[in-house]
Structure formats: structure tokens, C-alpha cells
C-alpha positions as CSV (number, residue, x, y, z in Angstrom):
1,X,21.1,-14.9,45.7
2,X,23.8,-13.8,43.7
3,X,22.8,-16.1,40.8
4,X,19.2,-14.7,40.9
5,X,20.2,-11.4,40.4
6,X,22.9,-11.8,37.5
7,X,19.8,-13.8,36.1
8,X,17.3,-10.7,37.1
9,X,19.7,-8.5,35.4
10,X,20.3,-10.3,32.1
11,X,16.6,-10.1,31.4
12,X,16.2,-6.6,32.1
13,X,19.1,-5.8,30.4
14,X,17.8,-8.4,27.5
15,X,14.3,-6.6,27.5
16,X,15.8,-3.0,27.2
17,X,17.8,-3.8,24.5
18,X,14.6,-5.5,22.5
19,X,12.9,-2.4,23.4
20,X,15.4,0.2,22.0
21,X,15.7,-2.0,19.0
22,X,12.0,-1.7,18.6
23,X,11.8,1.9,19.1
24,X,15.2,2.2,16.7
25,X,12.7,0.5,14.4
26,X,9.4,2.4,14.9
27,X,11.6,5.3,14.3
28,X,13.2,4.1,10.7
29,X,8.9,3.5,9.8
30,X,7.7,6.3,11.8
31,X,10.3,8.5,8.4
32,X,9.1,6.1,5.8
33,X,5.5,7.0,6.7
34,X,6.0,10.5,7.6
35,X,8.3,10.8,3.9
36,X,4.5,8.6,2.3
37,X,1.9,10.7,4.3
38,X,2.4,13.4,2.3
39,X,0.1,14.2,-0.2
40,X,-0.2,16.2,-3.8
41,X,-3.2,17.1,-5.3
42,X,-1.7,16.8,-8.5
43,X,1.0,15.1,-10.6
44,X,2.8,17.1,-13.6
45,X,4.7,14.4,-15.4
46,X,2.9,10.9,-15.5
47,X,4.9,8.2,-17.0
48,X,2.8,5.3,-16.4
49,X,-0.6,4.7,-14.7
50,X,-2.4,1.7,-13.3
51,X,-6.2,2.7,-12.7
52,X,-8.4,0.1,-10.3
53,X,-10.7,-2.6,-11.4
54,X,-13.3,0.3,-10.3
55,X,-14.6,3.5,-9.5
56,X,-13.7,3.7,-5.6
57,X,-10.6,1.9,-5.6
58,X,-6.4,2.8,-5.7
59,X,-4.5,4.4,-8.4
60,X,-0.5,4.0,-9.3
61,X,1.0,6.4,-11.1
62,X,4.7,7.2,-12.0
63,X,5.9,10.6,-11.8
64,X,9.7,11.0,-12.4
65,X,10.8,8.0,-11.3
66,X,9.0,8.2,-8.0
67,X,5.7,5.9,-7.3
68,X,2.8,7.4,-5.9
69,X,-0.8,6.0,-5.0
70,X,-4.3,7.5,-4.3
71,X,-7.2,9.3,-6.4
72,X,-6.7,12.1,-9.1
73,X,-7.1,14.8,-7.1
74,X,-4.7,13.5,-3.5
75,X,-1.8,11.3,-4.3
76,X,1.1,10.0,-1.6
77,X,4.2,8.8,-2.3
78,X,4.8,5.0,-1.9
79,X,8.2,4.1,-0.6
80,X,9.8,1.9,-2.9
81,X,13.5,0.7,-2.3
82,X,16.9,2.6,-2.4
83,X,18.5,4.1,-5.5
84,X,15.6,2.8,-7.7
85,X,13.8,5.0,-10.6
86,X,10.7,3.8,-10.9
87,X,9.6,3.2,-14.8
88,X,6.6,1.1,-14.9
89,X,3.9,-0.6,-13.2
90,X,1.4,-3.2,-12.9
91,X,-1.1,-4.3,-10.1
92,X,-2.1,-7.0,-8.9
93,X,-5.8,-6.3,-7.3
94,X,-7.6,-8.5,-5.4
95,X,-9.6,-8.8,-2.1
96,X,-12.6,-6.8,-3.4
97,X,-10.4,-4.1,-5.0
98,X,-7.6,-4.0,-1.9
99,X,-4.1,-3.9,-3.3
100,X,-2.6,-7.3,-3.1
101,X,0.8,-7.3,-5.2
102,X,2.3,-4.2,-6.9
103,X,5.0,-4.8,-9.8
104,X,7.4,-2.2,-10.8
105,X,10.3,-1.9,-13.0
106,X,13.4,0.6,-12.7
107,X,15.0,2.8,-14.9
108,X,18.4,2.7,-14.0
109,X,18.8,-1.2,-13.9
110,X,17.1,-4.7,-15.5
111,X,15.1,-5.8,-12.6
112,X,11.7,-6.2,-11.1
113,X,10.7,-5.7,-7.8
114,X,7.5,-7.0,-6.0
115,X,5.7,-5.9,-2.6
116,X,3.0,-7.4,-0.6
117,X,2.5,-5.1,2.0
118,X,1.9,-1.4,0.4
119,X,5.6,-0.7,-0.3
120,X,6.8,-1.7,3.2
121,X,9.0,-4.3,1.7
122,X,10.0,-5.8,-1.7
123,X,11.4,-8.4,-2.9
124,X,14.1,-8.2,-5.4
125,X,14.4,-9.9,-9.1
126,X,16.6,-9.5,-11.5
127,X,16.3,-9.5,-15.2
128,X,20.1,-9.7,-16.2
129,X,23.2,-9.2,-14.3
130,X,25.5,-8.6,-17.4
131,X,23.5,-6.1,-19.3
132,X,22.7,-2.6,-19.1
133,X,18.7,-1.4,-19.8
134,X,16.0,-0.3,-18.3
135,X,12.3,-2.0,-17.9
136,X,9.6,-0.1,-20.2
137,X,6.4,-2.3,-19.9
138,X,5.2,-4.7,-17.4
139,X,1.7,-6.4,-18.0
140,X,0.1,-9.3,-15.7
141,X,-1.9,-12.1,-17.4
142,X,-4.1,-12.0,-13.8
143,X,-5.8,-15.6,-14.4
144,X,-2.1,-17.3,-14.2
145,X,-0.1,-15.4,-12.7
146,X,2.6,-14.6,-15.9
147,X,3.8,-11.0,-15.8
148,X,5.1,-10.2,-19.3
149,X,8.2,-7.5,-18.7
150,X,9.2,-5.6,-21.5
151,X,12.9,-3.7,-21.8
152,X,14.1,-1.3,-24.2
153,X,17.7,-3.6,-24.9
154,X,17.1,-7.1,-23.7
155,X,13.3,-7.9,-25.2
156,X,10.8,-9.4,-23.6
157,X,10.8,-11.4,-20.1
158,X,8.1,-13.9,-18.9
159,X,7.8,-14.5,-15.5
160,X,5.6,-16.5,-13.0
161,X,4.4,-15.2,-9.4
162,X,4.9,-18.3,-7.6
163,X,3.8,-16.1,-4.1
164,X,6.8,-17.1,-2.5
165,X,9.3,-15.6,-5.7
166,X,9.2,-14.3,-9.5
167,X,10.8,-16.9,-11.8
168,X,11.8,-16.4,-15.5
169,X,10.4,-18.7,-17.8
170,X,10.6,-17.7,-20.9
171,X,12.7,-14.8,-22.8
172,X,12.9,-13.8,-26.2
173,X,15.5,-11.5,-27.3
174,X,14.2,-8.3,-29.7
175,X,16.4,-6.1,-31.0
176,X,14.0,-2.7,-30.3
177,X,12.6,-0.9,-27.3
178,X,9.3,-2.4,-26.4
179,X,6.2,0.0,-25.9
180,X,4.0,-2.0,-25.0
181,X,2.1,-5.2,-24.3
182,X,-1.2,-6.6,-23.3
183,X,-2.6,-10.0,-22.9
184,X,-5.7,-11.3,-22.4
185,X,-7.4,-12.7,-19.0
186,X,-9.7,-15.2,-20.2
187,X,-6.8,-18.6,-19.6
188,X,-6.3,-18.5,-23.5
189,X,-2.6,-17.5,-23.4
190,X,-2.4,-15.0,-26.0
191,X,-0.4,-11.9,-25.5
192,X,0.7,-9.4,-28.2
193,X,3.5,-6.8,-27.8
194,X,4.5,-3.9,-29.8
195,X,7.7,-1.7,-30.5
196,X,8.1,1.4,-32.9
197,X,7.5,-0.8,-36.1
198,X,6.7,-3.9,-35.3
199,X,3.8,-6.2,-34.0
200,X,5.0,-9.2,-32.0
201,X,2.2,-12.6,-31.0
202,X,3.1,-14.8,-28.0
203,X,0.9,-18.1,-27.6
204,X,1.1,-20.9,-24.4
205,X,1.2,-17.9,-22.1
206,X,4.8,-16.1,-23.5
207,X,6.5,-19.6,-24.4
208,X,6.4,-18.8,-28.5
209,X,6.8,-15.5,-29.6
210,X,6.8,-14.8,-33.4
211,X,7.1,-11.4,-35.7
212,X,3.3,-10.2,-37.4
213,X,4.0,-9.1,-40.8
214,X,0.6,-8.4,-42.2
215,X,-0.9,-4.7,-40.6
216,X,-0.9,-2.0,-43.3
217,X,1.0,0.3,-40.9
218,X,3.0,0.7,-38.1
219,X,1.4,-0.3,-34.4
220,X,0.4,2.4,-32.0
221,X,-1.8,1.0,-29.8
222,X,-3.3,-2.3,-28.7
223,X,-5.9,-3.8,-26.8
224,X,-7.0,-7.7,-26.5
225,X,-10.7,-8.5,-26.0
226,X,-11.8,-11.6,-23.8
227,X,-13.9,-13.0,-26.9
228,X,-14.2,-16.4,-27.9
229,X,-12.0,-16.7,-30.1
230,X,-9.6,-13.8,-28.5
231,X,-9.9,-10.8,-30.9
232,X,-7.2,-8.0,-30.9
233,X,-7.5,-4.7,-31.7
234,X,-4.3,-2.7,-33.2
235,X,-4.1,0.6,-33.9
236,X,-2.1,2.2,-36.3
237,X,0.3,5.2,-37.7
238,X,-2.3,6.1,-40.2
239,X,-4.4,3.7,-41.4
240,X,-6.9,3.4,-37.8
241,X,-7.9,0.7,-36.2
242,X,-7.9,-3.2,-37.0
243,X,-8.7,-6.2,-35.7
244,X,-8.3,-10.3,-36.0
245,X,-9.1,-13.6,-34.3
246,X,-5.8,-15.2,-35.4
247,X,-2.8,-12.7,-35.4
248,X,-2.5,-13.2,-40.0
249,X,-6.1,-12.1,-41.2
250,X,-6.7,-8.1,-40.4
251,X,-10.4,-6.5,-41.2
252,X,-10.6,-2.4,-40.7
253,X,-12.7,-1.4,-38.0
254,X,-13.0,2.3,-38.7
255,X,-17.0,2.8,-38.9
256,X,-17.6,6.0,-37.3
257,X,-14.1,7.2,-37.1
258,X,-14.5,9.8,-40.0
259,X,-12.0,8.1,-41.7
260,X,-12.1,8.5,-45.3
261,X,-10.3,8.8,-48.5
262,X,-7.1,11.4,-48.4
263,X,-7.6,11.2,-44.5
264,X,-4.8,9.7,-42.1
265,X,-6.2,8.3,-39.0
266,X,-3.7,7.9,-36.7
267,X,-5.0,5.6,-33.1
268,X,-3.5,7.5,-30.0
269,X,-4.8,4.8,-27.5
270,X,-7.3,1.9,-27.1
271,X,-8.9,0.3,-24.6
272,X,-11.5,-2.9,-23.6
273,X,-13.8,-3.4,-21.2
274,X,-13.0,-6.0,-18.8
275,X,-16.1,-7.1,-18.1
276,X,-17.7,-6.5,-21.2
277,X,-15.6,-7.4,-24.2
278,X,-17.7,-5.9,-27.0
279,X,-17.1,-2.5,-25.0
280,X,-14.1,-0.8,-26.6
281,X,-12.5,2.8,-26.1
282,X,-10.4,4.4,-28.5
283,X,-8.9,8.4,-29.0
284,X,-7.6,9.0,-32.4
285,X,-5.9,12.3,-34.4
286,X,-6.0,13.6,-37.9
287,X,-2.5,13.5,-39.8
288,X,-2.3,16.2,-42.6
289,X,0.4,17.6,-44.8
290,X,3.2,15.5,-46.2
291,X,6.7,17.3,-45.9
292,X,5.2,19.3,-42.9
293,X,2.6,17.1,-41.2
294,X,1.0,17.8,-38.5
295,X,-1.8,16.4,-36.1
296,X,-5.4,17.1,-35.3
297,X,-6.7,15.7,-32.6
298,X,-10.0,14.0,-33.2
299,X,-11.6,13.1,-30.0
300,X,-12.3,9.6,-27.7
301,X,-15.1,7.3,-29.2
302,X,-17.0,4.6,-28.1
303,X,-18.5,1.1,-29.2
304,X,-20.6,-1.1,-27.5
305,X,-21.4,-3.5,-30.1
306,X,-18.0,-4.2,-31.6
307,X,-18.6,-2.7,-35.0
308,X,-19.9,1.1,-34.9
309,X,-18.1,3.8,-32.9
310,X,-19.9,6.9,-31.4
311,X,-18.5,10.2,-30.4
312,X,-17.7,10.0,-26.7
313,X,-15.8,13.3,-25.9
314,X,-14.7,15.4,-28.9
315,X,-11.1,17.0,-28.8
316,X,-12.3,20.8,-28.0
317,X,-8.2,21.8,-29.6
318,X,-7.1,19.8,-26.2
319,X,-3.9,17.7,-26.9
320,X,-5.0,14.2,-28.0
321,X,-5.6,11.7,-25.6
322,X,-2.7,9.0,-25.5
323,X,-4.1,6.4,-22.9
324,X,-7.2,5.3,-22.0
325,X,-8.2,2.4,-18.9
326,X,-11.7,1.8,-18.7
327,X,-13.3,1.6,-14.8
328,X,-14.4,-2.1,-14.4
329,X,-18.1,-2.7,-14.2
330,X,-18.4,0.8,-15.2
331,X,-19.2,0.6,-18.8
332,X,-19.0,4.6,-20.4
333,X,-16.4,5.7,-17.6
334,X,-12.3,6.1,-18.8
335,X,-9.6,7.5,-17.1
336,X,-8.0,9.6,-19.5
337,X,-4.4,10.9,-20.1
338,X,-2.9,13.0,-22.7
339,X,0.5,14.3,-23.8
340,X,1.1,18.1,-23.5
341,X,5.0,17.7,-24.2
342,X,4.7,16.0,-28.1
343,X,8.7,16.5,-28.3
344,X,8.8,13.9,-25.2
345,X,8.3,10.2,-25.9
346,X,5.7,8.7,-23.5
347,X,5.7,11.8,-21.8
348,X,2.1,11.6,-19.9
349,X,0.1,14.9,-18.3
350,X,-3.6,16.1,-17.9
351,X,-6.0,17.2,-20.4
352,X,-6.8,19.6,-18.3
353,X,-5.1,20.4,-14.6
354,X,-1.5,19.2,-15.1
355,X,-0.9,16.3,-13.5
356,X,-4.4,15.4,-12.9
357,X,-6.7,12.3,-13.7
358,X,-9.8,13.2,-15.6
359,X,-12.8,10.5,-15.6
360,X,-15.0,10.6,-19.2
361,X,-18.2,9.8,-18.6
362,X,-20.3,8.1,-21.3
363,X,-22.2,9.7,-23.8
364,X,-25.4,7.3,-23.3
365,X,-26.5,8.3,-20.1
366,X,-25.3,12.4,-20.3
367,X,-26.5,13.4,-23.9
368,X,-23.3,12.8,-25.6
369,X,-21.8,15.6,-23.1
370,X,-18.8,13.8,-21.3
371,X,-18.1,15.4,-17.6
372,X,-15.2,15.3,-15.4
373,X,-15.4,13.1,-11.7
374,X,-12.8,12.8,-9.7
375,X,-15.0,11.0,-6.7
376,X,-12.7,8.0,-6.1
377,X,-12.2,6.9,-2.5
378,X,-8.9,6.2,-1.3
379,X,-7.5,4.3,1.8
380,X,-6.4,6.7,4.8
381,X,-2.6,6.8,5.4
382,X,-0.7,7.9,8.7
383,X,0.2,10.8,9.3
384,X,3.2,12.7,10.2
385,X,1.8,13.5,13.4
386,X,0.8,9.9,14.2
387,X,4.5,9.0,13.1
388,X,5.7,11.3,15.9
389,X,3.6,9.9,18.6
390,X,4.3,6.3,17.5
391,X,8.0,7.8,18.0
392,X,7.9,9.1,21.1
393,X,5.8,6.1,22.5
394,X,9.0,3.9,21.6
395,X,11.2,6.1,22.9
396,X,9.6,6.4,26.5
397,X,9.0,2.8,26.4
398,X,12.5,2.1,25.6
399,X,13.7,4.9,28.6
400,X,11.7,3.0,31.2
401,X,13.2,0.2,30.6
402,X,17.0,2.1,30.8
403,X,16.0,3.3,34.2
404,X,14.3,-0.5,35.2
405,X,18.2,-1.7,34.4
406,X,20.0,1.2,36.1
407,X,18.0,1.0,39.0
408,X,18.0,-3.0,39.1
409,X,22.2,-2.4,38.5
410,X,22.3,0.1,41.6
411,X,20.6,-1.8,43.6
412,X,22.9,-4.3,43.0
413,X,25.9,-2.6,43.9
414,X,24.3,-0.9,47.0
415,X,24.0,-4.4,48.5
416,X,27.2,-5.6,47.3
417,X,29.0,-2.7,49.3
418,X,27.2,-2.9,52.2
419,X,27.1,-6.5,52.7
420,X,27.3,-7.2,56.7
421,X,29.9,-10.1,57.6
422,X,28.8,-11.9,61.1
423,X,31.2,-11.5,63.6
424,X,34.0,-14.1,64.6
425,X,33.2,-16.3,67.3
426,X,35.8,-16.1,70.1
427,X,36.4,-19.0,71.5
């Protein structure tokens, strides 16, 4: 009997301690999610946003470092692991518009992190462990799997999403910041990337990279088109908008632009349908004055032929409109941002509410009048009330099974002590 209960003890005591662990546990998530459940209805400083592949799905946005998901009137911060600042994004969206990897970049250090699970848990990838720099542009060729990372000191990074890790594949060393990059999703393996001056083209999916020396003007903005052959658009300082099939041969595609002669058309942003390449969105400004120049912002336009563009939203004196993403299947309808804070390099905020997410409706279906929706759904998170109970559930779990051991352990002892002996037989 003795051996039965040592045995009966060491699995009570073995089950208490599972169970304390596991409410120790539930109580680390139970301050993750009670730190995530709250929400903002608006964000003041975005530095980079990822909107969904439509209307009702889940954005990403960036504000000081910190990640934060939902819709543009309720956001929630996304945990995201120690001692990182958060400086870019990308997103990974699958599963009929469910999140299924999210891709960020830090600040403070050359590395990527990945995460599966909603920011429960990432998975850790460095860049370089000698250098110093930060990651400024992350963009996912989604038919293969190659993220392209750009970093402001160490150039460009391509990497493959194996599902099990990242691995570096490629790297190309440039000696500027990069701003940005986009490739295209059609399996043609064309990606272009951009810094302050200069126009980069990578072909077999980021394994060649080489310098493009024939635009007019300085880059500002780019946008790839899923034609056949790929066409990319590059905007410029002051020249507008032009576009090529090969990366050498550029044609002006300005029509409808007001750009004339004496006029500097500088391209804030620009923007393709995904699902309808000859779709394209673009928000310019007017550069006057020589020694004292300053800007004019001229509105967001709108193709749908490839060749003329049409007012979409005219500038109303609001601060010109710096990035545009197009809601898939939802040709006319952009998620806008523009920069308030010109004396702030990529610093992003509302047109109108700071921090907000303003939709631009089309001008084909509302009379050239573009309205404001903010009607996106977003998934339900717990809250810090459910984080409690979940808390207190372990907990009193994890008691019961205390008092189970100390009154298996008395019980023990009570027997032990008074233990009858059977008398000695006389003989």
C-alpha cells in the first residue's frame, strides 16, 4: 500500500504542477490579449499600411513603431516580440481574405520577423549580424513566395517563405536607402525598386538586379501592372508619369494629368488594380517657383483603359495624397493616405481625421463626387474582461488541484501516525 500511495501522490502532485504551469500561462496570454483588446478609433502617425485584398477584410498599419490591425475607424494593437520597433509590413492573405502570414521589419535592427498565428508567435530572421540598419520596405511576390526586403544601409534582400523558415537567396548591396519596391504577381519575376535617385530592375524573381539609367527624372512612385508583357509605371519628381514593357524604352503617360508646357508634374503615389491591370490610380501635385518652389496639390485620378486619366477626387487645398492601395475586386475604391507633416520623410496621416483611413469612391458610379466609407468588417478580439475570467478559471483550477495534493498528503500522514501494530503473541 505504501507504493500505491507514493505512486497516487506523484500524479497529483505531477497534475498540480501542469495545472499551475498552465494557469502561469493563461495568465502571460490572458496580458498579451488584454495589452491587444484595446482599441483606437484612430491612428495619428502612420508609417506604413497594408490594406486587404478587399472591402471587408483586415488592415495593418504602423504607428510609431507599434503594429496595429483592424478597420479605419477601430484599430488594436498586435503584439509583436520584445524590444522591436516596428518599420514596415507586408501580408500575406489567404483563406478567403483571413490573415495567413504577416511580415514585418524593425527599426532598431536588420532582421525580419514572421508570424502564423495573429502575432501570438514569430519566428525570428536575421538580415546581418555584423551591420547596423534598419528594414524600410518589405514587398511579397505572392505567387512564389519571394519577399523582397529593402534597408536603408545594406540594399536589398531576397528571401523565400519555405513555411517551415525565411531563407536568403539573393542580396545585392546598394549604396542608398531604399523607398520602395513592388513586383508583380503574374510568375513573370520582375520586380523594380526605387531609392531617392535612382530606379533599380530585378529579373528571375530578385537573382539579377541592375541600375535604370533612362527616366527623365528622379523616381517617386511605382506600380507594376500584371500585363502581358509586364508594364511598369514610374512616377517622377517633375516630369509625371511613365511607363515601359522592358525597363530601357519609356513613353509619357500624362493624358489627362493637366500637364503641360512650364508645368512640373510631380507623382505623389500610384497604384494597380489587382485584378484588373488596365485599372490604375494615381495622386499628383503642381511644382512652381524655382529658388522658392512650392507644391500644389492636384488631386487622385483614374484610368480604366490604360491611356486617359479622369478626375477621381480633386485636392479641395487638402495635403496631397502620398499612397494609394486599391480594394481588390473593387474597381473605383482606394484607400488613401496623405502627409500633413511635409518636413517629415514618409511621415503618413489622414486627409481628413488624423490618423484615419479614408476610402475614395469612384467617380463612375457617384457623378465624379468621391465619398468617404469606412464600412470594413473586422474580426472580433477578446477582451479584457474575457482575459480576466480565462485568469481566474486557471487559477481555481490550479487551487483545486493544490488542495487534491494537500489533502491526498494529509491523509497520508494521518495513517502513517496512527498505524495500529497487532499485539505480540505470548507464548
Amino acid at each position: 500500500m505504501t507504493g500505491r500511495r507514493f505512486l497516487t501522490t506523484t500524479l497529483v502532485l505531477i497534475f498540480a504542477l501542469s495545472l499551475l504551469s498552465g494557469a502561469l500561462q493563461a495568465d502571460h496570454t490572458a496580458n498579451r490579449n488584454a495589452e491587444s483588446s484595446i482599441t483606437r478609433s484612430t491612428l495619428h502617425t502612420i508609417h506604413d499600411y497594408v490594406a486587404p485584398i478587399d472591402r471587408n477584410g483586415i488592415h495593418f498599419a504602423i504607428e510609431d513603431s507599434i503594429l496595429y490591425a483592424g478597420t479605419p475607424s477601430r484599430w488594436r494593437r498586435v503584439s509583436t516580440p520584445p524590444n522591436v520597433l516596428v518599420s514596415s509590413i507586408a501580408v500575406d492573405y489567404q483563406d478567403n481574405n483571413r490573415t495567413s502570414t504577416i511580415y514585418i521589419g524593425a527599426v532598431n535592427q536588420l532582421a525580419l520577423y514572421h508570424s502564423a498565428d495573429f502575432g501570438e508567435s514569430w519566428v525570428y530572421t536575421p538580415l546581418a549580424d555584423q551591420e547596423a540598419g534598419s528594414v524600410t520596405e518589405i514587398t511579397l511576390d505572392t505567387t512564389q513566395k519571394v519577399l523582397y526586403v529593402g534597408t536603408d544601409t545594406s540594399g536589398i534582400y531576397r528571401l523565400r517563405d519555405t513555411g517551415s523558415a525565411l531563407r536568403i537567396n539573393n542580396h545585392v548591396l546598394i549604396d542608398r536607402p531604399i523607398i520602395e519596391i513592388e513586383t508583380d504577381h503574374s510568375g513573370a519575376g520582375i520586380a523594380y525598386a526605387r531609392t531617392e535617385w535612382q530606379l533599380y530592375r530585378a529579373d528571375q524573381y530578385g537573382m539579377r538586379w541592375f541600375a535604370i539609367n533612362g527616366l527623365p527624372s528622379a523616381p517617386t512612385a511605382l506600380a507594376i501592372a500584371d500585363t502581358t508583357p509586364t508594364t511598369i509605371y514610374v512616377g517622377t519628381v517633375e516630369q509625371g508619369i511613365f511607363k515601359s514593357t522592358n525597363g530601357r524604352e519609356w513613353t509619357p503617360h500624362n493624358y489627362g494629368l493637366n500637364y503641360g508646357v512650364g508645368n512640373r508634374l510631380k507623382v505623389n503615389a500610384l497604384a494597380v488594380d489587382q485584378t484588373d491591370p488596365n485599372v490604375l490610380y494615381t495622386s499628383i501635385s503642381h511644382l512652381f517657383g524655382s529658388r522658392n518652389m512650392w507644391v500644389q496639390p492636384g488631386g487622385t485620378y483614374m484610368t480604366i483603359d490604360g491611356a486617359t486619366w479622369d478626375t477621381m477626387q480633386a485636392a479641395n487645398g487638402q495635403a496631397p495624397i502620398i499612397d494609394l492601395f486599391p480594394v481588390h475586386g473593387e474597381a473605383g475604391m482606394v484607400f488613401a493616405l496623405t502627409d500633413q507633416s511635409p518636413a517629415t520623410k514618409n511621415r503618413l496621416t489622414n486627409a481628413q481625421q488624423a490618423g484615419s483611413i479614408q476610402q475614395v469612391v469612384d467617380a463612375q458610379s457617384t457623378g465624379n463626387q468621391s465619398t468617404v466609407n469606412s464600412q470594413a468588417a473586422v474580426a472580433e478580439v477578446s477582451t479584457v474582461a474575457n482575459g480576466w475570467n480565462r485568469r481566474l478559471i486557471s487559477w481555481a483550477i490550479a487551487g483545486l488541484a493544490a488542495f487534491a495534493l494537500l489533502f491526498a498528503a494529509l491523509f497520508d500522514i494521518r495513517k502513517r501516525v496512527f498505524v495500529t501494530f497487532p499485539k505480540p503473541v505470548v507464548e
